[in-house]
N, C-alpha and C positions, 0 to 999 in steps of 0.2 A: 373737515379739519385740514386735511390734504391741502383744497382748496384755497383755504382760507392762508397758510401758511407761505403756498407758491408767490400769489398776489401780495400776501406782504413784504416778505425775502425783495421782492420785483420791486414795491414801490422805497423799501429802505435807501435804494439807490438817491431819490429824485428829493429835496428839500421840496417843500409844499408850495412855493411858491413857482418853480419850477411845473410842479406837475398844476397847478393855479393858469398858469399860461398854456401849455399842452391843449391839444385836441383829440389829447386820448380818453374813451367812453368813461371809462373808470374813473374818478376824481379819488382825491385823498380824501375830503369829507366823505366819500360812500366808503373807504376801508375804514375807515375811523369808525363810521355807525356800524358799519358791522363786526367792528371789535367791542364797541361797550355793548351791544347788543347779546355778542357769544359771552362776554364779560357775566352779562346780569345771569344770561339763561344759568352760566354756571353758579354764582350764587344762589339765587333761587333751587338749582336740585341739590345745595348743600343745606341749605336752611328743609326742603323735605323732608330730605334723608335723616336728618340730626332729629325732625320733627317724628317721625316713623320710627326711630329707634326708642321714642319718649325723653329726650332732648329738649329743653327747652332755653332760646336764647336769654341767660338772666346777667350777662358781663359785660363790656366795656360795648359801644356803639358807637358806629361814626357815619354821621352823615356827611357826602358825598356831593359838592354843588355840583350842576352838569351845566352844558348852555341852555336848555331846557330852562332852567331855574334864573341863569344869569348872561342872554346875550353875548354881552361884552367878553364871556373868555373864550367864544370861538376864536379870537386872535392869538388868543394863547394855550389854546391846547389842540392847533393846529399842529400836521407832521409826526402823527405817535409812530409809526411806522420809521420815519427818516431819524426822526429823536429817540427812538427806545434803543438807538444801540450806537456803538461808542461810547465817545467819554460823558453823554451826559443823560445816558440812557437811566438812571437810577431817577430822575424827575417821574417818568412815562410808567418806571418800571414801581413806583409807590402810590402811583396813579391808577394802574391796573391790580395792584395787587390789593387795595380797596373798594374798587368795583365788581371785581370777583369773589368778595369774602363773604362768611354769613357773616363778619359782624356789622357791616353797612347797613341802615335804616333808610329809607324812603319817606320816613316822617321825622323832620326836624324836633318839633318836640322831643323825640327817644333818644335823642342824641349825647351821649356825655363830648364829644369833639367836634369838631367842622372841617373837614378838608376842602381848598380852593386849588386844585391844580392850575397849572399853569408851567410849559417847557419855556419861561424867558428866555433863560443861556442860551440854550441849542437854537431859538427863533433869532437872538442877536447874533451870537457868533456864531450860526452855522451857514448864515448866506446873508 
């Protein structure tokens, strides 16, 4: 976690297209995968736990597009690192707090809502 927190703090500095040109090893798509990645794992040990206490998800669901699902918004959900803080950190910040919840579904079908992230503002006006 440590880790992961240090490489973030570091990359908030650099808009994505900044670090896009760099020839630094680390790219912003590899902290991104490794945030929805700690993202799920956290989901997944809430839906356990809840599952282990006899718990069962029966309320509202939202399924979650990724670029996985839809190409076209790696354009726009570039940067969660330089986006999630400042003034337009609340896009990044409803984007993660859906990837990390039990109530997110991985089968559309279960779904009562559809979330499509995307940080437009912060990719137009932040460079």
């Amino acid at each position: 976690r440590w880790f992961f927190s240090s490489l973030d703090a570091y990359a908030t500095n650099f808009h994505p297209e900044i670090m896009a040109r760099s020839n630094w090893p680390v790219t912003g798509e590899m902290i991104d995968n490794l945030r929805w990645a700690l993202l799920d794992r956290q989901a997944e040990q809430q839906r356990k736990e809840a599952e282990e206490e006899g718990w069962r998800q029966t309320g509202l669901r939202v399924y979650v597009y990724t670029v996985e699902d839809v190409p076209a918004l790696a354009q726009v959900v570039r940067g969660t690192s330089f986006c999630g803080r400042g003034q337009w950190g609340m896009e990044v910040a409803i984007h993660e707090y859906f990837m990390g919840s039990s109530i997110r579904t991985r089968d559309p079908d279960e779904a009562d809502f559809f979330f499509v992230p995307g940080y437009g503002i912060c990719m137009f006006e932040g460079g």
